[in-house]
C-alpha positions as CSV (number, residue, x, y, z in Angstrom):
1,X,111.9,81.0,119.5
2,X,112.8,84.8,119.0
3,X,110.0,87.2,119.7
4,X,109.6,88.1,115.8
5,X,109.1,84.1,115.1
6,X,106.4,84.2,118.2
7,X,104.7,87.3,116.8
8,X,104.8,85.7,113.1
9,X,102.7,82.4,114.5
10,X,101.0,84.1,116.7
11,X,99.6,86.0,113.4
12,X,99.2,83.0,111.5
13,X,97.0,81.5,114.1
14,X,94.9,84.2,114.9
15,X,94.1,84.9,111.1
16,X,93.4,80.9,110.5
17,X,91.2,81.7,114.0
18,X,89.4,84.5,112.6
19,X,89.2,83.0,109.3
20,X,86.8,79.9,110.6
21,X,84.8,82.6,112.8
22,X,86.1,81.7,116.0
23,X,86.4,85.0,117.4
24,X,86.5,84.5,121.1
25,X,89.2,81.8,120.4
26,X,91.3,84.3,118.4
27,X,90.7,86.6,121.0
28,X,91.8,84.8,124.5
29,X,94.9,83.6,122.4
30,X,95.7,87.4,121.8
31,X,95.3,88.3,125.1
32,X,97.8,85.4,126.0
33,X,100.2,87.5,124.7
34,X,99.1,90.8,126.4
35,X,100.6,90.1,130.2
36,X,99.3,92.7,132.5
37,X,97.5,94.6,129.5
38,X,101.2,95.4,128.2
39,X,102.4,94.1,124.7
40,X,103.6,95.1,120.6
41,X,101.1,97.4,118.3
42,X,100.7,94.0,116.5
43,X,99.3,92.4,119.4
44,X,97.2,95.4,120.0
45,X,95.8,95.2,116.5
46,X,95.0,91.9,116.5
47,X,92.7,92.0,119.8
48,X,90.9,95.1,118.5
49,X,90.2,93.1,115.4
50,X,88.9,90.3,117.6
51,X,86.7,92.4,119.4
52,X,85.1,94.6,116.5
53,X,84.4,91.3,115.0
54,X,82.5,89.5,117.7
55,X,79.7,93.1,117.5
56,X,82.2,94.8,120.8
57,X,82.7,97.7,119.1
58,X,83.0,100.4,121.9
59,X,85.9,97.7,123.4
60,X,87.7,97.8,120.0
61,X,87.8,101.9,119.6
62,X,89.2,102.2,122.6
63,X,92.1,99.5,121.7
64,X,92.6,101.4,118.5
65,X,92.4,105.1,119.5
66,X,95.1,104.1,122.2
67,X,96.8,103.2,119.1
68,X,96.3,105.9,117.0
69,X,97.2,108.2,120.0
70,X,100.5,106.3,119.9
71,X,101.1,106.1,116.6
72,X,100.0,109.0,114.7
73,X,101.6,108.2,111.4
74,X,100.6,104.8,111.5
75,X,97.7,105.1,108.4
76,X,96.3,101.4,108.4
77,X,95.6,102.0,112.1
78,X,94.0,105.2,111.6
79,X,91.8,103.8,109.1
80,X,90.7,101.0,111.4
81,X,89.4,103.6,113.7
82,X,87.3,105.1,111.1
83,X,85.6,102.1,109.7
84,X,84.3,101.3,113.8
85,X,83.5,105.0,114.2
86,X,81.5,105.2,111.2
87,X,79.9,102.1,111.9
88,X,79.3,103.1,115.3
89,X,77.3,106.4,113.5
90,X,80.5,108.8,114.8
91,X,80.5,110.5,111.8
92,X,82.3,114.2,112.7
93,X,85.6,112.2,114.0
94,X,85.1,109.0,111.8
95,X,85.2,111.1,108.7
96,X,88.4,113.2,109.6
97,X,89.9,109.8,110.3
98,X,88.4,108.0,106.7
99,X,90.7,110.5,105.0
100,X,93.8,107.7,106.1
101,X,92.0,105.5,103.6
102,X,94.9,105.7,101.2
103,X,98.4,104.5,101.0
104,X,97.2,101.2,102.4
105,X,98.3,97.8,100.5
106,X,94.2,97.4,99.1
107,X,94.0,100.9,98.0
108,X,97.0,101.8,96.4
109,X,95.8,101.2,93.0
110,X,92.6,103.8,93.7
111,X,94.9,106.8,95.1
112,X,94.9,109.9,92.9
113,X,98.5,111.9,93.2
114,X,96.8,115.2,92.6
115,X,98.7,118.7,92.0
116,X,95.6,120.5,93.7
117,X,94.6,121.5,96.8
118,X,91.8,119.6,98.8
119,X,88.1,121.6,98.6
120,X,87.6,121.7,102.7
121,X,83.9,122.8,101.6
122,X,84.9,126.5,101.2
123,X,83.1,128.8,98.9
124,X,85.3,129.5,95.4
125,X,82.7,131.5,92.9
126,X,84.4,131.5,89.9
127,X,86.5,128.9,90.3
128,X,86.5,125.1,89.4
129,X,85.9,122.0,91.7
130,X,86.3,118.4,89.7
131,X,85.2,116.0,91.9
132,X,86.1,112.6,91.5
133,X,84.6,109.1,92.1
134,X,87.5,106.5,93.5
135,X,85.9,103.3,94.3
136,X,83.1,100.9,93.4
137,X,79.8,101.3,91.9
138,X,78.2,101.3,95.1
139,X,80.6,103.8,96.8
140,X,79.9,106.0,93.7
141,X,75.7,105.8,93.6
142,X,75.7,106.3,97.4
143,X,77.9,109.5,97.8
144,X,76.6,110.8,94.4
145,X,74.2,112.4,96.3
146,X,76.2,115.0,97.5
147,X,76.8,116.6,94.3
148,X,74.2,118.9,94.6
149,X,75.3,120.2,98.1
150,X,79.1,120.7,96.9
151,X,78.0,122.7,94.0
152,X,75.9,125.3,96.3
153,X,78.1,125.2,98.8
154,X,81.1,125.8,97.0
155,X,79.4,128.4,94.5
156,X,82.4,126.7,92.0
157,X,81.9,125.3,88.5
158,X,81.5,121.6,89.2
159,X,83.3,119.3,86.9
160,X,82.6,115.4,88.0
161,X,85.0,112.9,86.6
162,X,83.4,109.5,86.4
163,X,84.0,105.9,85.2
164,X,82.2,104.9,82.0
165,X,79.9,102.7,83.4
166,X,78.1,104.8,85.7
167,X,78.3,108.4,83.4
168,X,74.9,107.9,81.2
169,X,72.9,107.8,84.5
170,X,75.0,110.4,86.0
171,X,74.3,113.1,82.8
172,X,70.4,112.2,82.9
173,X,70.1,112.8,86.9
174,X,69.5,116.9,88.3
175,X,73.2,116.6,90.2
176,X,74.3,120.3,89.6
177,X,77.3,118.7,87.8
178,X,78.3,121.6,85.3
179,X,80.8,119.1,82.7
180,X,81.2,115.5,82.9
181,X,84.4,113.8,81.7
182,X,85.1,109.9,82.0
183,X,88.1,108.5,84.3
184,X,91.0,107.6,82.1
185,X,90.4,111.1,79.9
186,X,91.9,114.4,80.7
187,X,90.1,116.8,82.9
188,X,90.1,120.5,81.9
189,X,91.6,123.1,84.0
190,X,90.8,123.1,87.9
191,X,91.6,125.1,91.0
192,X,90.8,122.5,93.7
193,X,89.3,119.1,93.9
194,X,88.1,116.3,96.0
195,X,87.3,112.6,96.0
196,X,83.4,111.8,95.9
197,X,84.1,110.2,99.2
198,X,85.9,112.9,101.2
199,X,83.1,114.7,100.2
200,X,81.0,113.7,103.4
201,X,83.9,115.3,105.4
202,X,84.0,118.6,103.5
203,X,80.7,119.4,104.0
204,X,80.2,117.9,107.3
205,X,78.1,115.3,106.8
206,X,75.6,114.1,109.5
207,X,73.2,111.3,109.8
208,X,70.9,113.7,111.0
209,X,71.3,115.0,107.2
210,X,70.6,111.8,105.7
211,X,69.0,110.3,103.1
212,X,68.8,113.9,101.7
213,X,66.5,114.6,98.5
214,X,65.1,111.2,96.7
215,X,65.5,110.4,93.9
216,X,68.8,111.4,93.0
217,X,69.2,109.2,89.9
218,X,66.4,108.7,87.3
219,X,66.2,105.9,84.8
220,X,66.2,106.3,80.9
221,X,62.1,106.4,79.8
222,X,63.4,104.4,76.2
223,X,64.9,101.5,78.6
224,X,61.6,101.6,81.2
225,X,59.6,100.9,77.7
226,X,61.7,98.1,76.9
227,X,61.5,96.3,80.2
228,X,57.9,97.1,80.6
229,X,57.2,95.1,77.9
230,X,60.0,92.4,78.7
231,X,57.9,91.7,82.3
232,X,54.8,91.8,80.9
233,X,52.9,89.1,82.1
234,X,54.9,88.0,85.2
235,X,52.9,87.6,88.0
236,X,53.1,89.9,91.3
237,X,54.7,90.6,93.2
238,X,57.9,90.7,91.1
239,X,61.3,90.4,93.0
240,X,65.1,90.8,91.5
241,X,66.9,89.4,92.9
242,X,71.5,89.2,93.5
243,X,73.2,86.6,95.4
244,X,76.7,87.4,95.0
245,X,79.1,90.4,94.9
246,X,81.7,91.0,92.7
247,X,84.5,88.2,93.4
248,X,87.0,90.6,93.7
249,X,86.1,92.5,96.3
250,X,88.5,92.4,99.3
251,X,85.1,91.2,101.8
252,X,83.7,89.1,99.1
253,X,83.7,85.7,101.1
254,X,82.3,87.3,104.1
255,X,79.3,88.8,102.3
256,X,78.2,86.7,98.9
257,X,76.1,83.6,98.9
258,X,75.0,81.2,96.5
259,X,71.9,80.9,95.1
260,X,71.0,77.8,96.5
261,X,71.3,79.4,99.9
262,X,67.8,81.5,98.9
263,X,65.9,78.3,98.2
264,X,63.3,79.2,100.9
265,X,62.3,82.1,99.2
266,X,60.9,80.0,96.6
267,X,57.2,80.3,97.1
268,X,54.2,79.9,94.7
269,X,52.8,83.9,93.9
270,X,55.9,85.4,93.4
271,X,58.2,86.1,90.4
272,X,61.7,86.2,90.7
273,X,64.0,87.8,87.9
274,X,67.6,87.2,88.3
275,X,70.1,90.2,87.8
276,X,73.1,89.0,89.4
277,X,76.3,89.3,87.0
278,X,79.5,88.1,87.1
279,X,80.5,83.7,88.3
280,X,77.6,83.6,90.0
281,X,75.1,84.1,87.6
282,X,75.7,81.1,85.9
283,X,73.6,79.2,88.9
284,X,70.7,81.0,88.1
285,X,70.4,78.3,85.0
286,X,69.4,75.9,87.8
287,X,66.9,77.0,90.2
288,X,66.0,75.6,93.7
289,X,62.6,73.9,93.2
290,X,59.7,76.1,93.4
291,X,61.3,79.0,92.1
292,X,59.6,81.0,89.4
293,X,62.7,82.5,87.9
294,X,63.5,84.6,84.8
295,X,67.1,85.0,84.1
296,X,67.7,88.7,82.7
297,X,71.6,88.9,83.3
298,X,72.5,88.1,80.1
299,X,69.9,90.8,79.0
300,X,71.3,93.6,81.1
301,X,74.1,95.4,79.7
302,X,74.2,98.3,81.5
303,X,73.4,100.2,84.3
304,X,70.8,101.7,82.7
305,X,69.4,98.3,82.0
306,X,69.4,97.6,85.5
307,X,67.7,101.3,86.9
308,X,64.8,100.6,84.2
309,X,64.1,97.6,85.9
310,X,64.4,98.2,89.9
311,X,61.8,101.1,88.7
312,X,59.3,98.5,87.5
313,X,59.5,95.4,89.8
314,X,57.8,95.3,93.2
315,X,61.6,94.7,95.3
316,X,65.3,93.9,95.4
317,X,66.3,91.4,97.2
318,X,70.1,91.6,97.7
319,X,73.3,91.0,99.0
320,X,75.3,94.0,100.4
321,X,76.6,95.0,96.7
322,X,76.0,97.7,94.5
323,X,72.4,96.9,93.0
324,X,71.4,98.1,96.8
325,X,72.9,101.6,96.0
326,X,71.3,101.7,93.0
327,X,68.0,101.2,94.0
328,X,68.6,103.2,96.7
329,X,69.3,106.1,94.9
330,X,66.1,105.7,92.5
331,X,64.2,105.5,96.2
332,X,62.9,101.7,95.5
333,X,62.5,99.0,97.9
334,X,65.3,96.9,99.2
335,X,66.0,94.1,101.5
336,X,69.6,93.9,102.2
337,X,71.1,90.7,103.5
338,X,74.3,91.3,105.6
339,X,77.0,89.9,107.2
340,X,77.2,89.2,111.4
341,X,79.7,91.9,110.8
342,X,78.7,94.6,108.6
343,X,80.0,97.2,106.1
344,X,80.7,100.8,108.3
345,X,77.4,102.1,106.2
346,X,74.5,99.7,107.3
347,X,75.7,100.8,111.3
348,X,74.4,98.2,114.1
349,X,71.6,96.9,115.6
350,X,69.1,98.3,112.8
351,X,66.7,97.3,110.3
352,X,66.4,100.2,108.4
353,X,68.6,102.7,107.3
354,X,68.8,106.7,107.2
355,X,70.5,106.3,103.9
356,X,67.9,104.6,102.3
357,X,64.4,105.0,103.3
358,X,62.8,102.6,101.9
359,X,65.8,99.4,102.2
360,X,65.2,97.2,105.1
361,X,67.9,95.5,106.6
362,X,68.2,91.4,107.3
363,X,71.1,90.3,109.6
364,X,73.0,87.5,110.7
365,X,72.4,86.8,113.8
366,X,75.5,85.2,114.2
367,X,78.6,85.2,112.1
368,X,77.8,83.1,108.6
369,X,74.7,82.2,109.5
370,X,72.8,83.1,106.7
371,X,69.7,80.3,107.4
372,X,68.5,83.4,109.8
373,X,68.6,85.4,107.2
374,X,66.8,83.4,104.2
375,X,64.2,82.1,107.0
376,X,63.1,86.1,107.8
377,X,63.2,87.0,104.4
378,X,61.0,84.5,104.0
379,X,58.7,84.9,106.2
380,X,58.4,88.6,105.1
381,X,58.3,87.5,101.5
382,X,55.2,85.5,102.3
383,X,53.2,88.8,103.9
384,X,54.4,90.9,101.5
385,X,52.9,88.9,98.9
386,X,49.4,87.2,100.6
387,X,49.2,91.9,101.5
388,X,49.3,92.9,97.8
């Protein structure tokens, strides 16, 4: 068998591997094919994959930065590095490194061929900044938050381009934005812009400089009246509650669950309303027994809908999705469920986070298992409610 052909299985295997959470497996089979710690990028890639997946972190930036150091040019190795070094909380390099995010075969379609220069967080009076949002919902109601700080920092005349979904509770919120246009229209003139997201690296973003003012988004008072009155009546505490992400999302599997998986949450005192979209709301029709659960999705219709409520119930209860951000960025309580292996923004080995002071974190102790999870939540659940 030609080396190419033994590279090709050997990537086959080691995804199936990685794919059934058998990370030590995948990763003594990689190191098969590393003979006295010499062997192909591939190989390389692979075992630092291995590693940042079984929680070794500081073992897989060292395989990657010898990579990087190798292979400058080489963008979806670059961006590896930055995803461990944010999650590691390395944000001055992991930020200059996030920059590789594009030109990569999952982010191709979200690249903006721009005729501009870059904003490097200079100061421009008199000039125009448009600043851009490029990813999901969540992405957009986390970084949002910088707004503010690009528009005193730059002294410019902020134009934010926005998708449609998210621009109402943009326009209502004190962001320092000076014209709003939606994605898909034509911006006016600018001088220099910059994606919400390489907006952390502009300014030089720290944790130390997190979570920032809070609020930063405020909900529409004709929408709080409207679901005032809609929960009238529930008992408290009242919990929403999302199970599931949106299916396309390239980490979906690794971070959704199904409703039926929350079943020990269902305890008598509390009131659950249900604001999961998409598939997997349709399970909410069907309750594990014990629940006391109002479905709203088919209510919601907007964001707007969705701030109106997370300012009136008592929590969120949530999968790693963007309802967290949202919340977040109204400063109301969260509990996040995650993954063994997180997104880079929750960091390690945490329950709380300096994003969002008032989320607290639930992890799996071990990769899939979210039974830990529901089981804490629970048990949490139960004081929250017997303290109120």
């Amino acid at each position: 068998m030609s080396m190419g052909m033994d590279l090709n299985t050997l990537d086959q295997q080691v995804r199936a591997l990685l794919g059934q959470n058998q990370f030590a497996q995948a990763e003594a089979l990689v190191r098969s094919f590393l003979p006295g710690g010499n062997g192909p990028p591939l190989v390389w890639r692979m075992l630092a994959q291995a590693l940042r997946l079984q929680g070794r972190l500081a073992e897989a930036k060292s395989v990657q930065e010898m990579l990087v150091d190798h292979m400058p040019g080489d963008l979806p190795g670059r961006f590896d590095l930055a995803e461990t070094l944010l999650l590691m909380g390395e944000f001055t390099r992991g930020w200059r490194e996030y920059r590789f995010r594009y030109s990569l075969p999952h982010t191709t379609r979200i690249e903006r061929k721009v005729q501009r220069p870059r904003w490097e967080g200079e100061r421009m009076e008199g000039r125009t900044l448009l600043i851009h949002d490029e990813q999901g919902y969540g992405d957009t109601f986390q970084f949002i938050r910088l707004l503010p700080e690009a528009k005193r920092r730059s002294g410019a005349r902020l134009v934010l381009e926005i998708n449609h979904e998210q621009v109402d509770i943009a326009r209502r919120s004190p962001l320092g934005v000076d014209q709003y246009i939606t994605r898909g229209t034509l911006p006016p003139a600018f001088d220099v812009h910059c994606e919400m997201m390489s907006l952390p690296q502009a300014l030089g973003l720290q944790l130390s400089d997190l979570p920032g003012p809070l609020p930063y988004l405020t909900p529409d008072p004709a929408r709080l009246e409207k679901w005032r009155a809609r929960l009238e009546g529930l008992p408290r505490p009242i919990v929403a509650m999302a199970w599931a992400g949106r299916p396309t999302h390239f980490n979906d599997a690794n971070r959704s669950m199904t409703l039926a998986d929350m079943a020990p949450l269902g305890m008598p005192g509390v009131s659950f309303v249900t604001i999961q979209k998409g598939p997997a709301a349709e399970q909410a029709k069907t309750p594990p027994p014990g629940m006391s659960l109002t479905h709203l999705s088919d209510e919601i219709s907007d964001f707007d809908d969705t701030a109106a409520i997370f300012s009136l119930v008592d929590l969120l209860i949530s999968v790693d999705s963007s309802p967290v951000h949202l919340a977040g960025a109204l400063d109301r309580p969260a509990w996040v469920m995650l993954p063994f292996m997180p997104d880079w923004r929750w960091l390690m080995h945490r329950s709380d986070t300096p994003w969002y002071p008032r989320h607290r974190l639930f992890r799996q102790p071990s990769p899939g298992n979210w039974g830990a999870v529901v089981q804490d939540m629970a048990a949490a659940l139960a004081a929250l409610r017997d303290n109120r």
